[in-house]
N, CA, C and O atoms as CSV, one atom per row, in Angstrom:
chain,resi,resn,atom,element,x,y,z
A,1,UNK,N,N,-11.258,-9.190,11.278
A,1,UNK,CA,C,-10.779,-7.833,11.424
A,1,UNK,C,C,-9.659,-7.752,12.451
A,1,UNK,O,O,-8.837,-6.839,12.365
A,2,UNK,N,N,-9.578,-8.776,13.538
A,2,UNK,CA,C,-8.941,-8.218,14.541
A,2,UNK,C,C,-7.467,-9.027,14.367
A,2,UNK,O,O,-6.445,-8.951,15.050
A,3,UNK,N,N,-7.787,-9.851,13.144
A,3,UNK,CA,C,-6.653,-10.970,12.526
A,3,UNK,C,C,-5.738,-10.077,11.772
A,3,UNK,O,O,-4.588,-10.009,12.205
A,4,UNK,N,N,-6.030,-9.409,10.760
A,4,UNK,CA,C,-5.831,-8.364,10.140
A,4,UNK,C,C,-5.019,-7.339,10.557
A,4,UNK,O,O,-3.976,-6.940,10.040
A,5,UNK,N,N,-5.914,-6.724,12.103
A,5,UNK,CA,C,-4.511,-5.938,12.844
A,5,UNK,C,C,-3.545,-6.515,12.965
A,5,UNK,O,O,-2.477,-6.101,12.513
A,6,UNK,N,N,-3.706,-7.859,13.747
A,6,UNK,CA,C,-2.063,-8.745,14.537
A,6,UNK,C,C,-1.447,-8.874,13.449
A,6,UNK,O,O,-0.254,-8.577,13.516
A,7,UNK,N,N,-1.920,-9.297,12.210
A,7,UNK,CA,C,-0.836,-9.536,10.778
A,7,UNK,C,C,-0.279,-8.563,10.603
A,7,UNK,O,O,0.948,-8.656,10.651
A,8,UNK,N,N,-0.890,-7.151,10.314
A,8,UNK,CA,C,-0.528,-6.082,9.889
A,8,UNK,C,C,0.752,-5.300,11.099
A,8,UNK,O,O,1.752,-4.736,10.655
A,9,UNK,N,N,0.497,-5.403,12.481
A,9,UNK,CA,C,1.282,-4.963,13.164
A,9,UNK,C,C,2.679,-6.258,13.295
A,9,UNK,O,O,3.806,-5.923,13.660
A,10,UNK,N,N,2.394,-7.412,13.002
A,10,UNK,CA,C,3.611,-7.796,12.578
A,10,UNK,C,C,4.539,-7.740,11.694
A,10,UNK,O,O,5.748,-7.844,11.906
A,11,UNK,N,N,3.863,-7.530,10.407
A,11,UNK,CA,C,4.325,-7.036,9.093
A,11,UNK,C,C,5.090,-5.449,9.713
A,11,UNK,O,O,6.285,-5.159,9.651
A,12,UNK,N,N,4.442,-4.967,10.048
A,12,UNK,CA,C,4.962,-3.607,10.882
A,12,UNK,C,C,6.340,-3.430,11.573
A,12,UNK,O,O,7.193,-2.586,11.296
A,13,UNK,N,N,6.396,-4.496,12.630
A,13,UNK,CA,C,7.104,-4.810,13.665
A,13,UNK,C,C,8.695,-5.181,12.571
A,13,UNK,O,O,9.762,-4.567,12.536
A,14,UNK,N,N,8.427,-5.910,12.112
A,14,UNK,CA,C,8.980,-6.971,10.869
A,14,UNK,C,C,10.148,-6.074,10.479
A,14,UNK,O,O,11.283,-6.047,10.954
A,15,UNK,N,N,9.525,-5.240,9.358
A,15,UNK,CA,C,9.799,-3.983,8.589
A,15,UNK,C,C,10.724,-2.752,9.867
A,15,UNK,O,O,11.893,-2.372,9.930
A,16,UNK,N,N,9.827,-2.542,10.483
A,16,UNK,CA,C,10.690,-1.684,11.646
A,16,UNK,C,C,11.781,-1.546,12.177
A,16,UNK,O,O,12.469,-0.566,12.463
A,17,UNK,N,N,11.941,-3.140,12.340
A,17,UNK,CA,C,13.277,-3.386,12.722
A,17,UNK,C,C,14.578,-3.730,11.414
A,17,UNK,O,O,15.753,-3.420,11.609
A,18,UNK,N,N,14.187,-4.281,10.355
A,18,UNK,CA,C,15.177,-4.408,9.279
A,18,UNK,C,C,15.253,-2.940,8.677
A,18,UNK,O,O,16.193,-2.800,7.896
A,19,UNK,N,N,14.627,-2.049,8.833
A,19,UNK,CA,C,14.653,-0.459,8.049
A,19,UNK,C,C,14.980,0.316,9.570
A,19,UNK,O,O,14.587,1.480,9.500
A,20,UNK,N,N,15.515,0.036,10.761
A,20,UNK,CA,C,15.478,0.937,11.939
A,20,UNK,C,C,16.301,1.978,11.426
A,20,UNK,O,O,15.865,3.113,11.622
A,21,UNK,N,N,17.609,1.857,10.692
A,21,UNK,CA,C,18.340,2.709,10.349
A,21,UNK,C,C,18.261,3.856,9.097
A,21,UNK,O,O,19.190,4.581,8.742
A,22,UNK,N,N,16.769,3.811,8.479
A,22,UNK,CA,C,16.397,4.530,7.231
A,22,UNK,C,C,14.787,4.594,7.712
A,22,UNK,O,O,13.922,4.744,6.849
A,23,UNK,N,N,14.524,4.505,8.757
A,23,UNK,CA,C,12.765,5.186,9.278
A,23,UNK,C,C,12.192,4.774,9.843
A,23,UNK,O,O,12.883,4.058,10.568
A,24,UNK,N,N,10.909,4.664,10.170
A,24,UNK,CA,C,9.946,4.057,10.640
A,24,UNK,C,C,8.395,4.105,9.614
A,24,UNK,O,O,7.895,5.066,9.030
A,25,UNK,N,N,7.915,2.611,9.701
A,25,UNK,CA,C,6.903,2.830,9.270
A,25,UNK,C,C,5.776,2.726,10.271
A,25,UNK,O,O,5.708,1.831,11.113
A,26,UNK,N,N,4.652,3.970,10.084
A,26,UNK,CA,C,3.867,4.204,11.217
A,26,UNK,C,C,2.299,4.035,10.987
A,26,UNK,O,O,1.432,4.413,11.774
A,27,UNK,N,N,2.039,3.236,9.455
A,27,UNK,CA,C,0.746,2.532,9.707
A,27,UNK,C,C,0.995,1.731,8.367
A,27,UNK,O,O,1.524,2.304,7.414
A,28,UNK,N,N,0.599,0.356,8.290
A,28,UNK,CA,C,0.574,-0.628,7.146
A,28,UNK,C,C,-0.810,-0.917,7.023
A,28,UNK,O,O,-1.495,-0.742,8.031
A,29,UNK,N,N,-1.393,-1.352,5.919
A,29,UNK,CA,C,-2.439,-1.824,5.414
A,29,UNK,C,C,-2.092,-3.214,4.208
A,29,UNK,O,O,-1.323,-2.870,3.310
A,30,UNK,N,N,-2.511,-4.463,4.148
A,30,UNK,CA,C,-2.135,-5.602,3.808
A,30,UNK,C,C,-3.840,-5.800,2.774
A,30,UNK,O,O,-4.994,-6.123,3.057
A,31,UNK,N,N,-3.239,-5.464,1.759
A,31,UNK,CA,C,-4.608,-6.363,0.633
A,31,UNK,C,C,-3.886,-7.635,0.035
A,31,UNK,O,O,-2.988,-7.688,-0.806
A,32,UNK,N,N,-4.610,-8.753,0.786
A,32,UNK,CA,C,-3.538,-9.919,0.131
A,32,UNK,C,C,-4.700,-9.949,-1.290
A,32,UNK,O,O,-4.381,-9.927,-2.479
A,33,UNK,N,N,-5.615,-9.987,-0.910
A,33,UNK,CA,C,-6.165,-10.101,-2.409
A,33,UNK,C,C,-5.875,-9.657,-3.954
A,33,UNK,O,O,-5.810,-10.302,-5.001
A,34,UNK,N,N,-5.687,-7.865,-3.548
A,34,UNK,CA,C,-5.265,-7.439,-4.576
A,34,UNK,C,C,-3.215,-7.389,-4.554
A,34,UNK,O,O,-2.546,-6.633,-5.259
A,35,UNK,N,N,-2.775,-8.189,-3.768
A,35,UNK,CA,C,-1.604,-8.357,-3.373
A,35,UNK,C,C,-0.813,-7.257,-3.521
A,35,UNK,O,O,0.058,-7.212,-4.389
A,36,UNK,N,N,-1.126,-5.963,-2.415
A,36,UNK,CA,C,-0.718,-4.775,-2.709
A,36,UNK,C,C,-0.733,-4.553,-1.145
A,36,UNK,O,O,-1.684,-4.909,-0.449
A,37,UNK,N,N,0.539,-3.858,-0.588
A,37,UNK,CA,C,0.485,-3.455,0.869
A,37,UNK,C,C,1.147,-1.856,0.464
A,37,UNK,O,O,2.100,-1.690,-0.297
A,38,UNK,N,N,0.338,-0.689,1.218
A,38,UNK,CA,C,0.514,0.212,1.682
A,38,UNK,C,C,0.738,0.538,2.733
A,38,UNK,O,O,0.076,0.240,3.727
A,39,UNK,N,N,1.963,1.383,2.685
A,39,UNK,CA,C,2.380,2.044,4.145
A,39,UNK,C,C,2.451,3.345,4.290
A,39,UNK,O,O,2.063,3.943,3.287
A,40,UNK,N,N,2.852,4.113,5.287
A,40,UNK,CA,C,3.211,5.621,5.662
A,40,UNK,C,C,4.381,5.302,6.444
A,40,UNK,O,O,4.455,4.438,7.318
A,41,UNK,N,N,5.151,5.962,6.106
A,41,UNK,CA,C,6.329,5.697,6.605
A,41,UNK,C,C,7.546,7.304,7.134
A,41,UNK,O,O,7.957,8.268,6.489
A,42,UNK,N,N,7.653,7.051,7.945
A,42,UNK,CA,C,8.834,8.661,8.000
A,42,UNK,C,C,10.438,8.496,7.942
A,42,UNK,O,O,10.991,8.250,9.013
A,43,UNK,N,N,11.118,8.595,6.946
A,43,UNK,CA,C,12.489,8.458,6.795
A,43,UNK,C,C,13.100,9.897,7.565
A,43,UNK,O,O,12.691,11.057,7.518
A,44,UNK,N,N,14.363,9.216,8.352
A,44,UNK,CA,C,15.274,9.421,9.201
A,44,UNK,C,C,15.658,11.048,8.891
A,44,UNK,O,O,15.899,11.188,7.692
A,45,UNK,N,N,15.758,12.119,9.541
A,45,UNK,CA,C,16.045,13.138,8.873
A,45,UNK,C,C,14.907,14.366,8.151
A,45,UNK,O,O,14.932,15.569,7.890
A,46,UNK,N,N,13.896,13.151,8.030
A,46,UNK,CA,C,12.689,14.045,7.423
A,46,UNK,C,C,11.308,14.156,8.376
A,46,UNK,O,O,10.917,13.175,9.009
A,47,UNK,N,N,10.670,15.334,8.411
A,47,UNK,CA,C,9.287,15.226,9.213
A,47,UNK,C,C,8.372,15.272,8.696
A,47,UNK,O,O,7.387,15.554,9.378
A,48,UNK,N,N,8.170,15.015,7.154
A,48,UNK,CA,C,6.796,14.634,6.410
A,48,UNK,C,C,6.823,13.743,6.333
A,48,UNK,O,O,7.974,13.385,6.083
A,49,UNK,N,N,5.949,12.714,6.417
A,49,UNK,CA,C,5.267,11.177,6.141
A,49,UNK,C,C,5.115,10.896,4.537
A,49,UNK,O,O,4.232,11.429,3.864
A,50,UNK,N,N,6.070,10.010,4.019
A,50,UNK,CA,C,5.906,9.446,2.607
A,50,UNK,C,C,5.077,8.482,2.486
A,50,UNK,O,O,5.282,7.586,3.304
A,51,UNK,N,N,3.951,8.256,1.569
A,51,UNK,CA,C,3.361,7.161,1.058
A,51,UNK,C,C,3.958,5.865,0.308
A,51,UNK,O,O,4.606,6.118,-0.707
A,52,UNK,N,N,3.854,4.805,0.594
A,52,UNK,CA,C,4.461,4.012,-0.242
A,52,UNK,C,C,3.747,2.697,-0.106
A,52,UNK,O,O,3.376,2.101,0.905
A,53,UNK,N,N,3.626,2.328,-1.661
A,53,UNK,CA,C,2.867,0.777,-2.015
A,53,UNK,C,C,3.705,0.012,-2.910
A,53,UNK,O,O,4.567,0.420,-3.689
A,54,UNK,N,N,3.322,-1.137,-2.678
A,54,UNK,CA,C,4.588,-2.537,-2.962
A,54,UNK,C,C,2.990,-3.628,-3.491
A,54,UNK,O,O,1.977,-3.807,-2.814
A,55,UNK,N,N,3.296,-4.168,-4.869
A,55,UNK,CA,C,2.664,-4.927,-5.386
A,55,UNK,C,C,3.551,-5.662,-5.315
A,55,UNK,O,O,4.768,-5.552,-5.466
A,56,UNK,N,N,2.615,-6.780,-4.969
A,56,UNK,CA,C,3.510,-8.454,-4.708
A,56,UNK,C,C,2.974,-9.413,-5.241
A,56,UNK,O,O,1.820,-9.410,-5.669
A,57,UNK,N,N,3.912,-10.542,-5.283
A,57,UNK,CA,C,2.862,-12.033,-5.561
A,57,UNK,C,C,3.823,-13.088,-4.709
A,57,UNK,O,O,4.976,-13.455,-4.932
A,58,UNK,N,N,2.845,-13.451,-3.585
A,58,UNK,CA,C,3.347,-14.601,-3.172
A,58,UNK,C,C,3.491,-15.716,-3.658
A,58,UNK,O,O,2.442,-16.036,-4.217
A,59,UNK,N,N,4.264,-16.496,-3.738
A,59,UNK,CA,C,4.603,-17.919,-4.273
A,59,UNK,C,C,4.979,-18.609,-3.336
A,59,UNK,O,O,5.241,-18.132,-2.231
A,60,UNK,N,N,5.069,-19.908,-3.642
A,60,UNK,CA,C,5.723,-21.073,-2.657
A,60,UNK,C,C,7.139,-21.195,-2.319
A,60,UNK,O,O,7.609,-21.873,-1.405
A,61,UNK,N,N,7.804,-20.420,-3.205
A,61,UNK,CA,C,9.249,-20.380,-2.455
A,61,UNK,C,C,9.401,-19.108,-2.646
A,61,UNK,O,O,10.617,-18.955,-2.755
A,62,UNK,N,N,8.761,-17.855,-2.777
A,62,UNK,CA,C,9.181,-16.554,-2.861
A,62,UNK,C,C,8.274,-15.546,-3.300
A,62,UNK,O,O,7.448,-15.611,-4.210
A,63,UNK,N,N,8.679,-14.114,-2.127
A,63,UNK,CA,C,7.745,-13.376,-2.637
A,63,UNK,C,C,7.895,-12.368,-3.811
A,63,UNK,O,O,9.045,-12.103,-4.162
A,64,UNK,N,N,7.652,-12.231,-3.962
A,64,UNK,CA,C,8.564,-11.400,-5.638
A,64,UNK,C,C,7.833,-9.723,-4.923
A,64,UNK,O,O,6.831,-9.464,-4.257
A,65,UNK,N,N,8.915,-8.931,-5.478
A,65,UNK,CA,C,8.655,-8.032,-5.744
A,65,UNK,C,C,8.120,-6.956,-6.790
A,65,UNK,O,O,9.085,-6.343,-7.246
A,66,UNK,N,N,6.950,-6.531,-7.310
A,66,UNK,CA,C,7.025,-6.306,-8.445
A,66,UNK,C,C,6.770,-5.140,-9.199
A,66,UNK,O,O,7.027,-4.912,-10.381
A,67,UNK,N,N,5.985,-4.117,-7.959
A,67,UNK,CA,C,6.015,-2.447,-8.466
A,67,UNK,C,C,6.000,-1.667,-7.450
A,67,UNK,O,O,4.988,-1.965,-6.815
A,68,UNK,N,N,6.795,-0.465,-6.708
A,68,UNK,CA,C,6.487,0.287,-6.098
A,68,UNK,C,C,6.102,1.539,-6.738
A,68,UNK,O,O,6.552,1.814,-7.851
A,69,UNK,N,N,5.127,2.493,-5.986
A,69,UNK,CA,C,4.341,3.239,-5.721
A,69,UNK,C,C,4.580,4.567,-4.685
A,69,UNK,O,O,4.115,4.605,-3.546
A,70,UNK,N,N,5.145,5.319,-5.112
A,70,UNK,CA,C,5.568,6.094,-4.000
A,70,UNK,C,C,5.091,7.909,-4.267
A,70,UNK,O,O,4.963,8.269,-5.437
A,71,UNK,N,N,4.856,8.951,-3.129
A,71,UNK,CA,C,4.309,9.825,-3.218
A,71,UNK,C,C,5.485,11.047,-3.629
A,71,UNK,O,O,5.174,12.186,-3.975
A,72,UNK,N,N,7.382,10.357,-3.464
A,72,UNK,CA,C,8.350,10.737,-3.606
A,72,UNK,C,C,8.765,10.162,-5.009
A,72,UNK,O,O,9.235,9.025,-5.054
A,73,UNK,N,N,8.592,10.993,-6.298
A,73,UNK,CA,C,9.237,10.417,-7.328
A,73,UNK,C,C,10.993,9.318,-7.598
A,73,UNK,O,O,11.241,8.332,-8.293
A,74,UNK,N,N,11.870,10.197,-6.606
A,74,UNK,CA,C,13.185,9.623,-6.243
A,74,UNK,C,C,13.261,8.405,-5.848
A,74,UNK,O,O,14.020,7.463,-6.072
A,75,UNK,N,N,12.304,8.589,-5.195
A,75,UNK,CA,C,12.108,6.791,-3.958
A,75,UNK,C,C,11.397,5.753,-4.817
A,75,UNK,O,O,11.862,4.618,-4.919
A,76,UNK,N,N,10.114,6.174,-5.526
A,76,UNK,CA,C,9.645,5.322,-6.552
A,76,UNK,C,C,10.843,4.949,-7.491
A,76,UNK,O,O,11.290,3.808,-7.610
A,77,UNK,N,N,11.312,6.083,-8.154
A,77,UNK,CA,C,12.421,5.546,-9.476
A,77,UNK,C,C,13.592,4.505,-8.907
A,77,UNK,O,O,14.201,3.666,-9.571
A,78,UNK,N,N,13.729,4.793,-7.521
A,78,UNK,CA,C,14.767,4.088,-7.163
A,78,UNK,C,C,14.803,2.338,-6.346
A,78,UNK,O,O,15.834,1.743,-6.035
A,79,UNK,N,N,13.610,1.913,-6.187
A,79,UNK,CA,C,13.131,1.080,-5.961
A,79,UNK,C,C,12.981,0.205,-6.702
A,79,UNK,O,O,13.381,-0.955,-6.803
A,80,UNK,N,N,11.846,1.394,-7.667
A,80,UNK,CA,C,11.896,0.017,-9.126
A,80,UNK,C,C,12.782,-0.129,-9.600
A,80,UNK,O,O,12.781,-1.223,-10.164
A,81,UNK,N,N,13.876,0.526,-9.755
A,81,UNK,CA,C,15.068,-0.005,-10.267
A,81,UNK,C,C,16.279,-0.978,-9.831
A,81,UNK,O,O,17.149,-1.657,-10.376
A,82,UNK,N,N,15.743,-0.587,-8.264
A,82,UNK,CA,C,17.170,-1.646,-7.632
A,82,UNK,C,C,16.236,-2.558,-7.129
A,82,UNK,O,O,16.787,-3.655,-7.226
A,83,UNK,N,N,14.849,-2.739,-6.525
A,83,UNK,CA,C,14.127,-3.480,-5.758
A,83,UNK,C,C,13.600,-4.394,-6.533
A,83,UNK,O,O,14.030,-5.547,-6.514
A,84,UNK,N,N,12.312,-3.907,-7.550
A,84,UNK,CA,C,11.174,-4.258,-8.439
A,84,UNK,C,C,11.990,-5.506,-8.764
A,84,UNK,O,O,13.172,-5.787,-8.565
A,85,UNK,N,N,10.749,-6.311,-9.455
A,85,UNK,CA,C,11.381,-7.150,-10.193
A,85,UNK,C,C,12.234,-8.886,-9.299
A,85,UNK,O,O,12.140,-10.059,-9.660
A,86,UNK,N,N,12.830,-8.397,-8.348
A,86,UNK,CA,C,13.717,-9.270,-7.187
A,86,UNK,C,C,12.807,-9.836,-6.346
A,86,UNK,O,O,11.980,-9.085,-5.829
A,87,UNK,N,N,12.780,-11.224,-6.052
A,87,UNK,CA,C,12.408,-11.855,-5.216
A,87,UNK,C,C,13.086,-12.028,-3.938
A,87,UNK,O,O,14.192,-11.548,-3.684
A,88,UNK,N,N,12.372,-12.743,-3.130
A,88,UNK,CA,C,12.664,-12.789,-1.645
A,88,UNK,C,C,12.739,-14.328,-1.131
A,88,UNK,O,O,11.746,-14.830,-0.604
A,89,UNK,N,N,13.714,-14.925,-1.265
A,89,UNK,CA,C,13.404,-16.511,-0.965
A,89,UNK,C,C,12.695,-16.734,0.209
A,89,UNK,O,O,13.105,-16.191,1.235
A,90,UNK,N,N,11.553,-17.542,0.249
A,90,UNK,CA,C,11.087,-17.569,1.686
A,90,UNK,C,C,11.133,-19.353,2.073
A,90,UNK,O,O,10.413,-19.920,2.895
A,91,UNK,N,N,11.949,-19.834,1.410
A,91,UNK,CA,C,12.499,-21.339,1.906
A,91,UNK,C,C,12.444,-21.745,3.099
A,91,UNK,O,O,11.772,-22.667,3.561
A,92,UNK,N,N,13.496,-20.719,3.845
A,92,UNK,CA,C,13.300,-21.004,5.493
A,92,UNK,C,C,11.985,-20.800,6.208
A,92,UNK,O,O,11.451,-19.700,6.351
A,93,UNK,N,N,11.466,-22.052,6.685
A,93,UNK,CA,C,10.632,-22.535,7.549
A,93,UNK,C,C,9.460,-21.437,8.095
A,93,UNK,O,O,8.247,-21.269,7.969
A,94,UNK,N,N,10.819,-20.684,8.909
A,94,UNK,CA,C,10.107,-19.791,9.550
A,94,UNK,C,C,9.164,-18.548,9.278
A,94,UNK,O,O,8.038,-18.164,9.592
A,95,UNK,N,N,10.497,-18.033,8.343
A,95,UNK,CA,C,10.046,-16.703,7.292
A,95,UNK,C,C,8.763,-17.749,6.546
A,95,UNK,O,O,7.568,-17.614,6.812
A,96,UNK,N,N,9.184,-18.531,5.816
A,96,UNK,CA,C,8.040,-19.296,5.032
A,96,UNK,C,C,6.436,-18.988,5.521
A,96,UNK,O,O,5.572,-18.283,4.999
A,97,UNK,N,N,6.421,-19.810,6.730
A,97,UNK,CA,C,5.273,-19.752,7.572
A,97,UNK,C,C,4.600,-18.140,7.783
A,97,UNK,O,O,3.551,-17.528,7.585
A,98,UNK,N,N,6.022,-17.928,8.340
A,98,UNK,CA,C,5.370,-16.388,8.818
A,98,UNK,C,C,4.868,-15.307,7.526
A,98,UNK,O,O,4.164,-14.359,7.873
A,99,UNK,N,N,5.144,-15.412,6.376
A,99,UNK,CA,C,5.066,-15.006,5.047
A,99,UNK,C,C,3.282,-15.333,4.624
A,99,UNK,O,O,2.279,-14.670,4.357
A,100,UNK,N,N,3.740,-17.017,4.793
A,100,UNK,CA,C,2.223,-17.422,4.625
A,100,UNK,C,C,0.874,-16.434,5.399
A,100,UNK,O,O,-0.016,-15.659,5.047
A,101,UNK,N,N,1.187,-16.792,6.120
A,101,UNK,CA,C,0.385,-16.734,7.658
A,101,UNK,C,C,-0.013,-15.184,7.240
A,101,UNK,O,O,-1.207,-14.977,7.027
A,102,UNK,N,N,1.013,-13.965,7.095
A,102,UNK,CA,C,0.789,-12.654,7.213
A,102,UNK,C,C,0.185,-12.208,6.072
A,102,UNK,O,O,-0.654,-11.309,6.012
A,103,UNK,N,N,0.760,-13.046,4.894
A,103,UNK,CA,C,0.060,-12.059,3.088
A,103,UNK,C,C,-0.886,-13.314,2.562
A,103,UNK,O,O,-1.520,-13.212,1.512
């Protein structure tokens, strides 16, 4: 359980800083099992909290992206369309590990 937080607040940390300029996300939840992470997140400009879930599948050289889930129809349609589908090379070492390690 307490493994779970440190993953999850890194996954957090992670995300925070590559999205600083389009929000913050202010709680993650990580099901590697059902390979599905949910967040709450508040985009820049707005003061309601959007829901949003990302089905994944980790692989050995990449995490794929493969459905978002969102409580904002716009943000869902627009995800799956430019996001879904696209993988994430996780080759480098580091990301690799840290990929492993977190999902």
């Amino acid at each position: 359980m307490v493994m779970d937080t440190f993953k999850e607040a890194g996954v957090k940390l992670a995300l925070n800083r590559y999205l600083q300029d389009i929000g913050e996300i202010r709680q993650i939840d990580i099901n590697p099992e059902a390979e599905r992470i949910s967040m709450e997140a508040v985009l820049k400009g707005d003061v309601q909290q959007v829901h949003l879930e990302l089905d994944y599948h980790l692989r050995a050289e990449a995490l794929e992206l493969r459905h978002f889930h969102c409580d904002r129809a716009w943000i869902e349609n627009a995800l799956n369309r430019y996001a879904a589908g696209r993988s994430v090379n996780i080759r480098n070492g580091a990301v690799e590990g840290l990929l492993t390690m977190l999902l």
